[in-house]
N, CA, C and O atoms as a Tinker XYZ file with bonds, in Angstrom:
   360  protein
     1  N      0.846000   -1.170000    0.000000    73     2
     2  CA     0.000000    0.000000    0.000000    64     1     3
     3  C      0.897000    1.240000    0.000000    63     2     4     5
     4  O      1.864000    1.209000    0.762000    81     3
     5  N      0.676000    2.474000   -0.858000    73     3     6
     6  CA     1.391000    3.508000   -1.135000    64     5     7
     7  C      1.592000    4.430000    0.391000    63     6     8     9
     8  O      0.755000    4.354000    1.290000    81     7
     9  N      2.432000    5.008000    0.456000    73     7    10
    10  CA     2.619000    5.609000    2.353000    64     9    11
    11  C      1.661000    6.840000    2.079000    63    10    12    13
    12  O      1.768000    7.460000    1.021000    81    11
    13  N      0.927000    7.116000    2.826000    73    11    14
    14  CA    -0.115000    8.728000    3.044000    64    13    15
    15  C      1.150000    9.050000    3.089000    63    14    16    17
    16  O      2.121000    8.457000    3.560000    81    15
    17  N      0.951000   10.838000    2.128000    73    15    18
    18  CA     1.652000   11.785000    2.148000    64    17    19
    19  C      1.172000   12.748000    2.561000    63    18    20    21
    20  O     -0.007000   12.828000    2.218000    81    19
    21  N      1.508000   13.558000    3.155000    73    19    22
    22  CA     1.554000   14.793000    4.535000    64    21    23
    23  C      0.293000   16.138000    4.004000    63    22    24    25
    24  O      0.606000   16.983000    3.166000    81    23
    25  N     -0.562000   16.116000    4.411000    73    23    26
    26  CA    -1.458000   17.223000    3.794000    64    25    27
    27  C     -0.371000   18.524000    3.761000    63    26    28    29
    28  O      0.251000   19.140000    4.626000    81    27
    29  N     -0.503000   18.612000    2.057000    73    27    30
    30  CA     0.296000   20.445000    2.012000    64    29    31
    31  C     -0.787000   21.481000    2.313000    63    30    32    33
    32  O     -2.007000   21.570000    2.171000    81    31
    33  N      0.275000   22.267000    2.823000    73    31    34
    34  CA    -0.095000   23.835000    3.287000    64    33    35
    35  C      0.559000   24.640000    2.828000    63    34    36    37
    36  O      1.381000   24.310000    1.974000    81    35
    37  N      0.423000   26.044000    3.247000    73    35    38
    38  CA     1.231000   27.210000    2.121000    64    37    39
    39  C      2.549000   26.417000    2.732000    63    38    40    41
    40  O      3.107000   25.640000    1.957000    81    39
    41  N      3.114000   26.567000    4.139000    73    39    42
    42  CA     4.286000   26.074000    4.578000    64    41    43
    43  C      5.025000   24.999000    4.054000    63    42    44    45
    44  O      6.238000   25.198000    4.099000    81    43
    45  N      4.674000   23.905000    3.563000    73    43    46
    46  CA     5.194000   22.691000    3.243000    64    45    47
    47  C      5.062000   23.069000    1.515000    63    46    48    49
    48  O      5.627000   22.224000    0.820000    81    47
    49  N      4.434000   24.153000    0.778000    73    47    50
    50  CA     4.715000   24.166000    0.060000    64    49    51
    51  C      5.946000   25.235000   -0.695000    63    50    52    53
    52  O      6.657000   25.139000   -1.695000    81    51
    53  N      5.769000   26.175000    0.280000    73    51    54
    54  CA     6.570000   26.921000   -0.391000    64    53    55
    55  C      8.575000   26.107000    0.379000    63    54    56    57
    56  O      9.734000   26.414000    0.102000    81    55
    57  N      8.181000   25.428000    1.004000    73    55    58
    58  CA     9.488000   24.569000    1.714000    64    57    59
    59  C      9.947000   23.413000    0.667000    63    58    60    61
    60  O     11.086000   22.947000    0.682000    81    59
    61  N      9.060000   23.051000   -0.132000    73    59    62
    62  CA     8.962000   22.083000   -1.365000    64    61    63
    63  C      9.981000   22.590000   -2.351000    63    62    64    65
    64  O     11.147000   22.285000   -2.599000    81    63
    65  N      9.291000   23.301000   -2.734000    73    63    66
    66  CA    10.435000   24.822000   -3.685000    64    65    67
    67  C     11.651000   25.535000   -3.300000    63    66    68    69
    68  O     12.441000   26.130000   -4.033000    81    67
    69  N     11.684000   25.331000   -1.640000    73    67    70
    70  CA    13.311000   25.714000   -1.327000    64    69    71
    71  C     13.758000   24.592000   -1.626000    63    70    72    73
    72  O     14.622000   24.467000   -2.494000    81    71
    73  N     13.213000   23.497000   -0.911000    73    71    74
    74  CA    14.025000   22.401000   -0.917000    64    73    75
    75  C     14.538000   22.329000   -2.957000    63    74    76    77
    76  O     15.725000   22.434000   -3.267000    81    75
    77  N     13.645000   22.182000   -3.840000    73    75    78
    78  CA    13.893000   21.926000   -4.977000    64    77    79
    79  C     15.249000   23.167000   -5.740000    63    78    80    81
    80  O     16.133000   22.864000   -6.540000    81    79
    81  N     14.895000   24.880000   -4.985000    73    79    82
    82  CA    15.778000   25.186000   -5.700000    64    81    83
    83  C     17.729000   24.526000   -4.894000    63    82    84    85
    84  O     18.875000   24.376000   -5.318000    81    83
    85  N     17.105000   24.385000   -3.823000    73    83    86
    86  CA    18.724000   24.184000   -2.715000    64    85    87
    87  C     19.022000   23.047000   -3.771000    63    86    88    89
    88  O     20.017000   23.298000   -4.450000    81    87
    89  N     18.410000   21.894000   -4.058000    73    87    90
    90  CA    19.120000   20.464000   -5.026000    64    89    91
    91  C     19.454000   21.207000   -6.220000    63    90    92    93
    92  O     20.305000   20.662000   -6.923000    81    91
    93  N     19.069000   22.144000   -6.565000    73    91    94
    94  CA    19.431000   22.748000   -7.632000    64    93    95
    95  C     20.608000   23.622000   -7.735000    63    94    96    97
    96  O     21.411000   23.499000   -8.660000    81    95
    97  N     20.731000   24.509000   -6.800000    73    95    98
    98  CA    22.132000   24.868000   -6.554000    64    97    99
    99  C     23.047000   23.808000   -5.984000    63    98   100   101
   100  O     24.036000   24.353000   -5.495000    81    99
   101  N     23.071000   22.718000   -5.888000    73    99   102
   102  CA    23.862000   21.706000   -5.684000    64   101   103
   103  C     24.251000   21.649000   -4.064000    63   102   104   105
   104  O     25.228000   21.127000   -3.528000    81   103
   105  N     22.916000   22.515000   -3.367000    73   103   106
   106  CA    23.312000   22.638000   -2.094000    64   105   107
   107  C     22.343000   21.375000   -0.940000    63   106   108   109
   108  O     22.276000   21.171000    0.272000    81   107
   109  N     21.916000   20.959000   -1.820000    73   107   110
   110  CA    21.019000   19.085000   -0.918000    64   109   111
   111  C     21.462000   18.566000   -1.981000    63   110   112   113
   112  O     21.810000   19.118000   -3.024000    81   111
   113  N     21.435000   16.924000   -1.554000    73   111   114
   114  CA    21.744000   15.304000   -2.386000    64   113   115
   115  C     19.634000   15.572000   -2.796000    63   114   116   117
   116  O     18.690000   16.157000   -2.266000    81   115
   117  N     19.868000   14.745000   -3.971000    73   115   118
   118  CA    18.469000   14.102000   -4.672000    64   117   119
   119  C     18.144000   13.105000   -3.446000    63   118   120   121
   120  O     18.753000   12.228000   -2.833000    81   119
   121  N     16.830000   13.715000   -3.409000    73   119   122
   122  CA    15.965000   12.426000   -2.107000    64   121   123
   123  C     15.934000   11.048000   -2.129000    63   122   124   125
   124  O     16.062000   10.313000   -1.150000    81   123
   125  N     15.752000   10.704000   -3.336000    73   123   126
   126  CA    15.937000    9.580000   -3.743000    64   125   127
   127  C     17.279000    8.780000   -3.857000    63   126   128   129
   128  O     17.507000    7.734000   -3.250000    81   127
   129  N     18.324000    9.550000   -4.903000    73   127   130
   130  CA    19.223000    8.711000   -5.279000    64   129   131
   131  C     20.522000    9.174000   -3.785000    63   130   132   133
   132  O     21.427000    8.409000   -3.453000    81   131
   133  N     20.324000   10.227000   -3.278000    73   131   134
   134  CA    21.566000   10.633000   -2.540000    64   133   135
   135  C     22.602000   11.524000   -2.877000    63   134   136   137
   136  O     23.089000   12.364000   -2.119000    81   135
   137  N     22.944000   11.290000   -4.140000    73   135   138
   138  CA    23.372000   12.415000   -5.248000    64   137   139
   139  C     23.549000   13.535000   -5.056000    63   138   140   141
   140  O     22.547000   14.042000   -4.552000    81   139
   141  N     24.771000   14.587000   -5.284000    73   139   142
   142  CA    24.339000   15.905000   -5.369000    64   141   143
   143  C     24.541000   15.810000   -6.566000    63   142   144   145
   144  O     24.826000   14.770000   -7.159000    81   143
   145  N     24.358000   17.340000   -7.230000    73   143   146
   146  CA    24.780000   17.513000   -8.679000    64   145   147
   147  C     26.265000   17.725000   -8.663000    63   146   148   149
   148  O     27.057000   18.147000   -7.821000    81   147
   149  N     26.373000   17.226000  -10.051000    73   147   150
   150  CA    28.203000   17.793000  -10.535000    64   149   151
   151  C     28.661000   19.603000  -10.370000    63   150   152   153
   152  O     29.655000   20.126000   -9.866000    81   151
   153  N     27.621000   20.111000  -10.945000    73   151   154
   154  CA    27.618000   21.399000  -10.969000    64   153   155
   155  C     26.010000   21.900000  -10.933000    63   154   156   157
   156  O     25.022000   21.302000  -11.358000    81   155
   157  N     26.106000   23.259000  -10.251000    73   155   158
   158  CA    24.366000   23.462000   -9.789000    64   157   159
   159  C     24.311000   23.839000  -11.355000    63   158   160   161
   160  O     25.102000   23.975000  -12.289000    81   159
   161  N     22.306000   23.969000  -11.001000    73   159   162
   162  CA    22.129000   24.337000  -12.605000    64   161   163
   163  C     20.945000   25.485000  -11.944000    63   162   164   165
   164  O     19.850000   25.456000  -11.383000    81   163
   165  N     21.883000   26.405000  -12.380000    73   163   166
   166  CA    21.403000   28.267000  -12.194000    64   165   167
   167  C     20.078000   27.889000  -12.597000    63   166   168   169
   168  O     19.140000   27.667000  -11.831000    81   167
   169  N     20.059000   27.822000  -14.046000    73   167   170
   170  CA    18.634000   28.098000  -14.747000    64   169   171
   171  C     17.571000   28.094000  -14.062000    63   170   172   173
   172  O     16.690000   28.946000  -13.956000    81   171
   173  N     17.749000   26.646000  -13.393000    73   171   174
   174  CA    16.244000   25.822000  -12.508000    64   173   175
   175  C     16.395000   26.094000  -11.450000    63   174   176   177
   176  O     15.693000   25.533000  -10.608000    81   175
   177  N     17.314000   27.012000  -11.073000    73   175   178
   178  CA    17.588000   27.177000   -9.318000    64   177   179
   179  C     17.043000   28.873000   -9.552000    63   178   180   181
   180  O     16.689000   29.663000   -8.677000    81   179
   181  N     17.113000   29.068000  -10.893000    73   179   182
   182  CA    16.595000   31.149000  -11.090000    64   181   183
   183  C     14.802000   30.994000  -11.141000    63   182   184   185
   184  O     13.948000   31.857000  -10.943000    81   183
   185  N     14.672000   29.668000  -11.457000    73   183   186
   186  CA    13.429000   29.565000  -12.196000    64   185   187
   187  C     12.351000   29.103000  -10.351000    63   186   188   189
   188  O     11.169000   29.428000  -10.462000    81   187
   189  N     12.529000   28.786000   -9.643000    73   187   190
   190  CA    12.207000   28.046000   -8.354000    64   189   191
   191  C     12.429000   29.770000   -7.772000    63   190   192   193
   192  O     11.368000   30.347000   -7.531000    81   191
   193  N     13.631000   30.522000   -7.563000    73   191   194
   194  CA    13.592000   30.989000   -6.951000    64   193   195
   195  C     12.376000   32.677000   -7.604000    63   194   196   197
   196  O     11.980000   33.581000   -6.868000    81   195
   197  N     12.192000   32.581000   -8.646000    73   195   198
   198  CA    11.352000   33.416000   -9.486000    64   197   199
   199  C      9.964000   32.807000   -8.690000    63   198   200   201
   200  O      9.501000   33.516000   -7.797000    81   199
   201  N      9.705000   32.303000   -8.810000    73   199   202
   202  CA     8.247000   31.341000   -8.421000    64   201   203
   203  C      7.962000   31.622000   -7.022000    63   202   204   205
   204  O      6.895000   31.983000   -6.525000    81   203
   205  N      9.441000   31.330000   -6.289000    73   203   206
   206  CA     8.574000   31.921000   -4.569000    64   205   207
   207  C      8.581000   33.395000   -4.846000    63   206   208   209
   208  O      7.668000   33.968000   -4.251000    81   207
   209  N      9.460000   34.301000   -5.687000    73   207   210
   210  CA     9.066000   35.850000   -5.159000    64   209   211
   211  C      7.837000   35.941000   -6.200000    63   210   212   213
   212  O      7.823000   37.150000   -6.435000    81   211
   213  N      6.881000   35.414000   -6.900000    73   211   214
   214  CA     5.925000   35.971000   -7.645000    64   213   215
   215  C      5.008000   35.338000   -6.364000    63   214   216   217
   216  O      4.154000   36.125000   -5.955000    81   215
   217  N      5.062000   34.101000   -5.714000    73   215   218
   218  CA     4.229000   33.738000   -4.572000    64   217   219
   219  C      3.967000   34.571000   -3.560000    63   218   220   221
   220  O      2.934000   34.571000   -2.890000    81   219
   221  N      5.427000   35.696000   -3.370000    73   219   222
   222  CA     5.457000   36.411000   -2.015000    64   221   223
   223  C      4.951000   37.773000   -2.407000    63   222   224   225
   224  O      4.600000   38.509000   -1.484000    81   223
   225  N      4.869000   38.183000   -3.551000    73   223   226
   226  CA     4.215000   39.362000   -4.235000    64   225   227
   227  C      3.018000   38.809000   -4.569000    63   226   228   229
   228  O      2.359000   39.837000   -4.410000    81   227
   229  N      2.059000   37.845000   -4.970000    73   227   230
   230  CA     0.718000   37.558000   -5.026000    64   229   231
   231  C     -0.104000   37.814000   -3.283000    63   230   232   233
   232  O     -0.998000   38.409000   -2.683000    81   231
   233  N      0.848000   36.997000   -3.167000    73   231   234
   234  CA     0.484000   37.038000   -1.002000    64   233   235
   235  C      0.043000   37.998000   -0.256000    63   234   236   237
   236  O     -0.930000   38.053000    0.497000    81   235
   237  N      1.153000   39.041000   -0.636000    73   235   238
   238  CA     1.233000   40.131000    0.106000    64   237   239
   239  C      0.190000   40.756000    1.003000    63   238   240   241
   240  O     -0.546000   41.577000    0.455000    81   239
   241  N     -0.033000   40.473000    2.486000    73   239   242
   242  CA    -1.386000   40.903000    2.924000    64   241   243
   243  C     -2.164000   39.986000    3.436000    63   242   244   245
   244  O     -3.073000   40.120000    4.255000    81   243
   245  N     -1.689000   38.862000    2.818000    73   243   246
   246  CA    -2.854000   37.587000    2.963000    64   245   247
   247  C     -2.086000   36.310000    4.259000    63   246   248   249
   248  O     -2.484000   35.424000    5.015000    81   247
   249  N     -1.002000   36.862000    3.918000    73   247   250
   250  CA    -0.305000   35.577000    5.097000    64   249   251
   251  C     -0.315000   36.107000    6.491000    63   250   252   253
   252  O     -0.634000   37.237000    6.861000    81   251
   253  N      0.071000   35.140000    7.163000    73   251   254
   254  CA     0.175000   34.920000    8.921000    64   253   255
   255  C      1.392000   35.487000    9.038000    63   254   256   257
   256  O      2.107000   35.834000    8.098000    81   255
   257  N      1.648000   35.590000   10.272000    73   255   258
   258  CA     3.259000   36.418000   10.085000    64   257   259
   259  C      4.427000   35.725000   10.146000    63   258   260   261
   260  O      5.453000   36.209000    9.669000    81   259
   261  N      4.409000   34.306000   10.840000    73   259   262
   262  CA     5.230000   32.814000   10.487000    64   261   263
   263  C      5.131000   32.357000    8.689000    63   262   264   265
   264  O      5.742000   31.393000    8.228000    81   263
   265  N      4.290000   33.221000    7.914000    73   263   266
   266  CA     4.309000   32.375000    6.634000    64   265   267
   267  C      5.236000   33.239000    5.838000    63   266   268   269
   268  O      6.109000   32.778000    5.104000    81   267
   269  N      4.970000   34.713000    6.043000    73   267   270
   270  CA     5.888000   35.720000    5.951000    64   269   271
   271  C      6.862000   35.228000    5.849000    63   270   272   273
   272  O      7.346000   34.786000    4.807000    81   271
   273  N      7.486000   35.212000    7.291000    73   271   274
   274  CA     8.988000   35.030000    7.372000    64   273   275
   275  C      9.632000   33.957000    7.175000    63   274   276   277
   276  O     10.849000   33.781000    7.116000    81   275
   277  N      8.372000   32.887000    7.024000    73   275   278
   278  CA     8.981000   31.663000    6.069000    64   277   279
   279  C      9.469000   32.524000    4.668000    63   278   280   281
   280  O     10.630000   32.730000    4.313000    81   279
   281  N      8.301000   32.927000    4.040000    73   279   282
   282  CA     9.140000   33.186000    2.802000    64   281   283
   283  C     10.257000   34.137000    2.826000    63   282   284   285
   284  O     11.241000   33.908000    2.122000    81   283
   285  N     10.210000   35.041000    3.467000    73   283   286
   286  CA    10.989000   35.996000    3.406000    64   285   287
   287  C     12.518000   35.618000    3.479000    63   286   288   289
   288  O     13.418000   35.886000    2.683000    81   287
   289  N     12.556000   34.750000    4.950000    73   287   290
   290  CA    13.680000   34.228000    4.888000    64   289   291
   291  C     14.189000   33.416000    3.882000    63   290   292   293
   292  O     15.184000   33.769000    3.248000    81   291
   293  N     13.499000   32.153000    3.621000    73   291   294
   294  CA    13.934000   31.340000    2.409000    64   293   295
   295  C     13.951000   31.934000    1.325000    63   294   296   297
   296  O     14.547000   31.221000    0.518000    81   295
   297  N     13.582000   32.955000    0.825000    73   295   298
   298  CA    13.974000   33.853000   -0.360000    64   297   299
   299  C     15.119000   34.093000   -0.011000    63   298   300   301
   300  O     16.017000   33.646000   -0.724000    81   299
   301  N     15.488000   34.903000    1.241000    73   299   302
   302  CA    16.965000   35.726000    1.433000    64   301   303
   303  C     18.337000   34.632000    1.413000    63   302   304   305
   304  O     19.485000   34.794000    0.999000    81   303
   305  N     17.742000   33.620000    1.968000    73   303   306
   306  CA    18.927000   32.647000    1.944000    64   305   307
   307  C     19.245000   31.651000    0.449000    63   306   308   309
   308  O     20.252000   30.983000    0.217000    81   307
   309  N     18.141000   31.814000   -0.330000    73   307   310
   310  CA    18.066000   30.762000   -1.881000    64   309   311
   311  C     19.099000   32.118000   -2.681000    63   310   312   313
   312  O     20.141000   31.920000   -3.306000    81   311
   313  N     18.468000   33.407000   -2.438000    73   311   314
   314  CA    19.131000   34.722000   -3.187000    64   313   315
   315  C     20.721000   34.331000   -2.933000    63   314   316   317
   316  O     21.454000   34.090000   -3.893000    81   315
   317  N     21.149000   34.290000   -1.705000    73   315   318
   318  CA    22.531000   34.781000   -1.125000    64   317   319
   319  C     23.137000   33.522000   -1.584000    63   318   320   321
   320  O     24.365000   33.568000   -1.654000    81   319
   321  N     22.472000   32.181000   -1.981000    73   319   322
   322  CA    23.364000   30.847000   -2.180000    64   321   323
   323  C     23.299000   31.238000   -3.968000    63   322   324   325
   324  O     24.442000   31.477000   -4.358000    81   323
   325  N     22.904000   31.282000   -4.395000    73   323   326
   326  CA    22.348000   31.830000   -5.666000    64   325   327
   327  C     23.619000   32.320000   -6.364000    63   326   328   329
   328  O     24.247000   31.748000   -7.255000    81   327
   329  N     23.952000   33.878000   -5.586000    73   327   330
   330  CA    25.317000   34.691000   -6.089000    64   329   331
   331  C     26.367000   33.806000   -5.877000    63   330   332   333
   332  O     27.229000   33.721000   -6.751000    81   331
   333  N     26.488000   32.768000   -4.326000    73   331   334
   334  CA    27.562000   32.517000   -4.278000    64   333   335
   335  C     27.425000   31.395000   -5.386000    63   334   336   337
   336  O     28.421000   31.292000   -6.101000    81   335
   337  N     26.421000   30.574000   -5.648000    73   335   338
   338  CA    26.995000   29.350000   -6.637000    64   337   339
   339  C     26.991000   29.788000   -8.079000    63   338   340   341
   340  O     27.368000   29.014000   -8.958000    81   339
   341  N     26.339000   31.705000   -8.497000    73   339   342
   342  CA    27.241000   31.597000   -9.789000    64   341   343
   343  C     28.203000   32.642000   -9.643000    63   342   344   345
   344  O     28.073000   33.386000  -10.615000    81   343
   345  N     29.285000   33.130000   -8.738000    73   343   346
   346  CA    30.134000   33.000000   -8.353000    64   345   347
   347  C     31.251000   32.238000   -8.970000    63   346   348   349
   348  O     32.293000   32.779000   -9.338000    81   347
   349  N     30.989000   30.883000   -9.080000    73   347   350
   350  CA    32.109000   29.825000   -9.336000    64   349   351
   351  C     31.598000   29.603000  -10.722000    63   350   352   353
   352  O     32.068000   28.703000  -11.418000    81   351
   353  N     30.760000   30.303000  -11.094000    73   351   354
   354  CA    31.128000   30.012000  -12.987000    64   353   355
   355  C     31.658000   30.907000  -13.642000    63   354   356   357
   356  O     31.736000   30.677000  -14.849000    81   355
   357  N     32.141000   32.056000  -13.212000    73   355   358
   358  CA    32.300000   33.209000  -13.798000    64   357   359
   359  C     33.477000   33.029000  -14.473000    63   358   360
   360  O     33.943000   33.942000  -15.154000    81   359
């Protein structure tokens, strides 16, 4: 029988999308295989991190103040890993 998976909320979702851009900057292993990447891949790590700030500009007004600073923070910290991992392609 397939395992129940965790009812999403804004929280677990917009944590979905850090988590996806962090494997993308090569900063988590793939859930599955363990893996990190060889080299991050900007594109999909610009494209994840585009998606939470159009989430946090749709929002605006509408969240709790823990959902806020969920995003807020995980924006500030995906931004700051962001420069540093293209940084090393320059």
């Amino acid at each position: 029988m397939p395992e129940a998976l965790p009812r999403v909320d804004f929280s677990t979702f917009v944590l979905s999308l850090g988590t996806s851009a962090l494997y993308h900057l090569g900063a988590l292993p793939h859930p599955e295989t363990g893996q990190k990447l060889a080299s991050p891949e900007l594109a999909l790590a610009r494209q994840t991190i585009d998606t939470l700030e159009m989430l946090e500009e749709k929002t605006r007004g509408n969240l709790e103040a823990t959902e806020r600073e969920l995003v807020q923070g995980l924006l500030y910290e995906l931004r700051m890993r962001f420069v540093s991992a293209g940084k090393g392609r320059a």
